[in-house]
Each structure stands twice: as structure tokens, then as C-alpha cells.
DSSP file (Angstrom, degrees, kcal/mol; ACC not computed):
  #  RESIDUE AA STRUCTURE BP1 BP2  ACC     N-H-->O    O-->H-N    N-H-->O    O-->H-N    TCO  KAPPA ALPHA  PHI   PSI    X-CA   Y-CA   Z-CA
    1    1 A X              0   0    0      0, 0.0    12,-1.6     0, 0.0     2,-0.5   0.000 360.0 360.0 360.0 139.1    4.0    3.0   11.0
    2    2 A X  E     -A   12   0A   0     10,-0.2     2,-0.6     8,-0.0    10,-0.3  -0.963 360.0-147.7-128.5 130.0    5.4   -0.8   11.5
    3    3 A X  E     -     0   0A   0      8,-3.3     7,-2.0    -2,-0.5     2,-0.5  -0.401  26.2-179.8 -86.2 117.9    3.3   -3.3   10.8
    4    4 A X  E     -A    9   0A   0     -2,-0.6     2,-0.4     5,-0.2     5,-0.2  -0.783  14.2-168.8-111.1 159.0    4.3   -6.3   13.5
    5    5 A X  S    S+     0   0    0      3,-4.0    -2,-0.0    -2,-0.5     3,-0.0  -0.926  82.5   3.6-143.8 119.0    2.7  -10.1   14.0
    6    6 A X  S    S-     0   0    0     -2,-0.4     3,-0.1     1,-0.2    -2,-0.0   0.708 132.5 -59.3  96.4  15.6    3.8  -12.1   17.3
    7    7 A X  S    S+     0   0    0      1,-0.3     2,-0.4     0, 0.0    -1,-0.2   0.878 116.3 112.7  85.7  19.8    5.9   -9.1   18.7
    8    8 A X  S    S-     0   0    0     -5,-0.1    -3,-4.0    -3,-0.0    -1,-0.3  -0.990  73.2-126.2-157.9 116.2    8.2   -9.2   15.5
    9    9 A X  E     -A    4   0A   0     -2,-0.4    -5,-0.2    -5,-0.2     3,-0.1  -0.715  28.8-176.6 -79.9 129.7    8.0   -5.8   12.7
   10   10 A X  E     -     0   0A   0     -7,-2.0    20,-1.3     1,-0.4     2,-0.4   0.505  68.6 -11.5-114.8 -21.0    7.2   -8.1    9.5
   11   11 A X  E     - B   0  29A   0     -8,-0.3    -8,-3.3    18,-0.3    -1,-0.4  -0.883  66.2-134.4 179.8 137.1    7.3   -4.7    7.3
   12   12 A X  E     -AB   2  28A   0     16,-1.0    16,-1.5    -2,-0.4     2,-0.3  -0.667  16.1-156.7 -94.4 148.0    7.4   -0.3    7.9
   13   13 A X  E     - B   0  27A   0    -12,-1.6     2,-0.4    -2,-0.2    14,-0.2  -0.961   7.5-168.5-120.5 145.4    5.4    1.8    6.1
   14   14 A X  E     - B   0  26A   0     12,-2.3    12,-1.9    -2,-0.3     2,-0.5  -0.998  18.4-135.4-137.9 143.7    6.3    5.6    5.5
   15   15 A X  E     - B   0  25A   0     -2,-0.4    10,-0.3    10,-0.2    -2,-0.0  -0.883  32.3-115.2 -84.3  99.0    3.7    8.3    3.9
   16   16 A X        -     0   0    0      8,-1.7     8,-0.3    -2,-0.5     3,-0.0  -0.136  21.7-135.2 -33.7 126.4    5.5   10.4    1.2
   17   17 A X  S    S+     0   0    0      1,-0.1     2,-0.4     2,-0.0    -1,-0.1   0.756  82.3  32.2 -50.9 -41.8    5.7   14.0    2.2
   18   18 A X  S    S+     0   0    0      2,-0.0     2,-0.3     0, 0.0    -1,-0.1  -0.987  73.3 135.7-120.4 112.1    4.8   16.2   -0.8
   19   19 A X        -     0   0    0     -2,-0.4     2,-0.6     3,-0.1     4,-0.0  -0.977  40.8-130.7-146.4 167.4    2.0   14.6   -3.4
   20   20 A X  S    S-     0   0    0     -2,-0.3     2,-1.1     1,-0.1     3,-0.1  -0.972  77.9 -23.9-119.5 131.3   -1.0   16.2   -5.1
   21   21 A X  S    S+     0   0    0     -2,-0.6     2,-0.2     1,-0.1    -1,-0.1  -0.081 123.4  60.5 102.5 -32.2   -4.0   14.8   -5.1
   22   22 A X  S    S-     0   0    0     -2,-1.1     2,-0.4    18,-0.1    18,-0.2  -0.433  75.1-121.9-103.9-170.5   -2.9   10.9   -4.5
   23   23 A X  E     - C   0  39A   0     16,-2.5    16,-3.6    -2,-0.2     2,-0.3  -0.968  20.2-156.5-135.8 162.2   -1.1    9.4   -1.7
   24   24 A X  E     - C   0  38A   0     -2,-0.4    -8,-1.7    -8,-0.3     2,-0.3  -0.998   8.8-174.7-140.6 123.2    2.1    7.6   -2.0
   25   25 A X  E     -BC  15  37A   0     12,-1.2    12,-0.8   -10,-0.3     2,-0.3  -0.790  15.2-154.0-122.3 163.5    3.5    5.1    0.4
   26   26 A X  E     -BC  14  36A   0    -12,-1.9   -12,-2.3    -2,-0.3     2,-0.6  -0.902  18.3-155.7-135.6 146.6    6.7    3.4    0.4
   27   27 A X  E     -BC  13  35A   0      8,-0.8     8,-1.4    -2,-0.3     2,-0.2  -0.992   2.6-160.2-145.1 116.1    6.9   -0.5    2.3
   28   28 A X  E     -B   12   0A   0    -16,-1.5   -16,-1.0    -2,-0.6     2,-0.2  -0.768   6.8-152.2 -96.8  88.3    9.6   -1.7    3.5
   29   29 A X  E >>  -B   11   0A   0     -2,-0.2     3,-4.4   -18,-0.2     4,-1.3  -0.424  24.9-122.1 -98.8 115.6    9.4   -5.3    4.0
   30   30 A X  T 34 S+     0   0    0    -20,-1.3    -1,-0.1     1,-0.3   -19,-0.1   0.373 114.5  64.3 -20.3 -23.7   11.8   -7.2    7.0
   31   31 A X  T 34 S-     0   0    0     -2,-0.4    -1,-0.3   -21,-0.2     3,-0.1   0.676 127.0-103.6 -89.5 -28.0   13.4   -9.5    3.7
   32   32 A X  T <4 S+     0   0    0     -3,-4.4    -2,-0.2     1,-0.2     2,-0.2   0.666  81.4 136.9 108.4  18.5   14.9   -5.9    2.3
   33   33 A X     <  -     0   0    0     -4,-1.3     2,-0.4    17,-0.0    -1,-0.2  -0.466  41.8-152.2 -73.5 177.5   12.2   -5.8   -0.2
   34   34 A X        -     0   0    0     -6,-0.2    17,-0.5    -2,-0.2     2,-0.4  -0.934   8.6-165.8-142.6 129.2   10.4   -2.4   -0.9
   35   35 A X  E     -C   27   0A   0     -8,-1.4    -8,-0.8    -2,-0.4     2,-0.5  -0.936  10.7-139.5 -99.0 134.9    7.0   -2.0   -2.1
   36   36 A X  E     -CD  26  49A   0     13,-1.4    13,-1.6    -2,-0.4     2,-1.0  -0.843  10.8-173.3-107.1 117.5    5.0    1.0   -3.6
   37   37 A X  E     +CD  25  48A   0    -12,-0.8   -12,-1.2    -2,-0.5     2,-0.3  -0.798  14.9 169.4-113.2  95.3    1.5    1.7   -2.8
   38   38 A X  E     +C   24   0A   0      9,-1.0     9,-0.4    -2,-1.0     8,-0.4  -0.835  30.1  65.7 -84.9 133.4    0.0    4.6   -5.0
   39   39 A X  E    S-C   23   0A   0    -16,-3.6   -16,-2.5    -2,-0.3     2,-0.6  -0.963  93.6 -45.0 155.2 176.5   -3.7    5.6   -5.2
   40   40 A X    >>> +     0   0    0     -2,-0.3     5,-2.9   -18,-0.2     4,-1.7  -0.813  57.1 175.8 -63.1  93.2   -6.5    6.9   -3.4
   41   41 A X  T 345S+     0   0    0     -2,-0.6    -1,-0.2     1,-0.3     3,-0.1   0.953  74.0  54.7-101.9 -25.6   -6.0    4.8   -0.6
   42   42 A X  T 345S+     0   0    0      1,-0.2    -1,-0.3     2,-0.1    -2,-0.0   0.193 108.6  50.1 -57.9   5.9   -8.8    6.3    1.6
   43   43 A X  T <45S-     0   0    0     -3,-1.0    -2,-0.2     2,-0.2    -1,-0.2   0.477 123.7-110.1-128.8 -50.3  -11.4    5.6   -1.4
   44   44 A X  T  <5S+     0   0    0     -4,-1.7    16,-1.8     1,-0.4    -3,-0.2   0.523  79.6 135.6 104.0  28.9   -9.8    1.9   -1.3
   45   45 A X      < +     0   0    0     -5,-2.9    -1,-0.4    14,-0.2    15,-0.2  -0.142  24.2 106.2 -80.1-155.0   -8.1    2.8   -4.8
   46   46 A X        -     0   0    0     -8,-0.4    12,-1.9    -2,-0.1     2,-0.4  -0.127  43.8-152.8 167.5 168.4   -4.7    1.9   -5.2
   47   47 A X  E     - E   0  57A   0     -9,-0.4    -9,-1.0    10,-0.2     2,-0.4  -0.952  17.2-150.3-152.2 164.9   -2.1   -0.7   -6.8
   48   48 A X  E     -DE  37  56A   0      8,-3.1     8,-3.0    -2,-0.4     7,-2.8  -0.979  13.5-173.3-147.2 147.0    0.8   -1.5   -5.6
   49   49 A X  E     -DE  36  54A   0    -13,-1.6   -13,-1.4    -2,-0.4     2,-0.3  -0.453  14.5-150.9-115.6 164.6    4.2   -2.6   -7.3
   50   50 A X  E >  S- E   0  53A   0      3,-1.7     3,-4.4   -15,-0.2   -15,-0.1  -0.977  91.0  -2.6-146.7 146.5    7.8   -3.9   -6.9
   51   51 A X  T 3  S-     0   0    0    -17,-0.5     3,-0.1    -2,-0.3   -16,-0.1   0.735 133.7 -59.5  54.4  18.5   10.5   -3.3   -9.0
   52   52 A X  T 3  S+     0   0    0      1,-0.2     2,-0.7   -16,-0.0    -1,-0.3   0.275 108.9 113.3  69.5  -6.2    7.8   -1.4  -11.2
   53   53 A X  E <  S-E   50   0A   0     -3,-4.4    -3,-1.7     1,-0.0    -1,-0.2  -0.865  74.7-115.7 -98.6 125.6    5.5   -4.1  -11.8
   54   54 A X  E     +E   49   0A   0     -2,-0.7    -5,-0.2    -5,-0.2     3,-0.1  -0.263  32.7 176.4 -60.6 123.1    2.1   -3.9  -10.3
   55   55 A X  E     +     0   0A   0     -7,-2.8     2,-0.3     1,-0.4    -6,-0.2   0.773  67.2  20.5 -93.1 -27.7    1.8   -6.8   -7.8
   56   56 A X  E     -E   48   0A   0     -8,-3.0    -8,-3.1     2,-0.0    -1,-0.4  -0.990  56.8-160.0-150.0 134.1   -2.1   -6.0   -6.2
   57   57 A X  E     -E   47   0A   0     -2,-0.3     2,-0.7   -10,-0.2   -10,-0.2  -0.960  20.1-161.4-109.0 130.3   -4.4   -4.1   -7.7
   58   58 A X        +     0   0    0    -12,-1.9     2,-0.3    -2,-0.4   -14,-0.1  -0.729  16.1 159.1-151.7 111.2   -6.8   -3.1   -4.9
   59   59 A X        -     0   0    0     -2,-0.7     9,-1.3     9,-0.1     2,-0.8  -0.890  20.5-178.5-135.8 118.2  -10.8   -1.6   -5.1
   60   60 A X        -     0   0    0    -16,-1.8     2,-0.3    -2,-0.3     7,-0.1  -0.911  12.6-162.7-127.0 121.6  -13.7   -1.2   -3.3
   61   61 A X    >   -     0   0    0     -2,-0.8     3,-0.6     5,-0.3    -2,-0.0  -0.831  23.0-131.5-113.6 141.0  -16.4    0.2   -5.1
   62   62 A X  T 3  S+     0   0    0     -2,-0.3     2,-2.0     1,-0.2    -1,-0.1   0.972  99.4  46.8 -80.2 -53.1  -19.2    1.6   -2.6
   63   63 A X  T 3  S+     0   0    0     -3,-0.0     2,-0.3     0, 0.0    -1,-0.2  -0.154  86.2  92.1 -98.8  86.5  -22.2   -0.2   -4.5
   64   64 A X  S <  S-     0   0    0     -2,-2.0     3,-0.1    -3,-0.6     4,-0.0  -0.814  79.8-106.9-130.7 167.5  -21.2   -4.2   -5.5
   65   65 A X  S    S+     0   0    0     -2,-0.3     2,-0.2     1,-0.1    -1,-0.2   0.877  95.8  14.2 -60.7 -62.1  -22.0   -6.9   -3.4
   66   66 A X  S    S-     0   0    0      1,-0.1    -5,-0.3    -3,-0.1    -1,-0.1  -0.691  85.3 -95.2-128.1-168.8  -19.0   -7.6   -2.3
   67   67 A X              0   0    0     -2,-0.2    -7,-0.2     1,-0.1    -1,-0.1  -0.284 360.0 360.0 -83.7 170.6  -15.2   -5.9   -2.1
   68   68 A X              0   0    0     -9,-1.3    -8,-0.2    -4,-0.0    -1,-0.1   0.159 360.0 360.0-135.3 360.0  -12.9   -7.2   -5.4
């Protein structure tokens, strides 16, 4: 999937083939960076990292007032 703004792919995403239980994405971002999004991402669990460090932490829990 390529994520585009204006006509211009700002960043690819690709689903990893083989996982149990999570999903696992890989981001490739137009600057040559790569980002990793692991979680439940269909529950709106997830974090995602560079370089190994978690960059976004990212949850929506079905009863709060609002998303965090």
C-alpha cells in the first residue's frame, strides 16, 4: 500500500507474511527511513518504532471519552 499527498508517495507500507497472532508492518518512508508498526492494529493497539525505539504508542480503548 503507498500512502501518497498531492500526487507524490510520501511513504509504502508492506504487511509481513507469516506472524501469529499480531500483525507486523514494515514503512518505508520517501527520506529512506523505515518504520515498524507491531500490534493489534485492527483493535487500534500498536506502537511503532525506528531504529528500535518506540516513536508512537497508539490506543483506542472502546469505552473512554475520547481516543488517546
Amino acid at each position: 500500500m503507498t500512502i501518497e499527498r498531492g500526487g507524490q508517495v510520501l511513504a509504502t507500507m508492506k504487511k509481513a507474511l507469516f506472524t501469529f497472532l499480531r500483525e507486523h508492518y514494515t514503512v518505508q518512508v520517501r527520506d529512506g527511513q523505515v518504520l515498524e508498526a507491531r500490534g493489534d492494529i485492527t483493535n487500534h493497539e500498536y506502537e511503532i518504532d525506528s531504529d528500535g525505539e518506540v516513536v508512537a504508542s497508539i490506543s483506542k480503548r472502546w469505552f473512554t471519552l475520547r481516543d488517546t
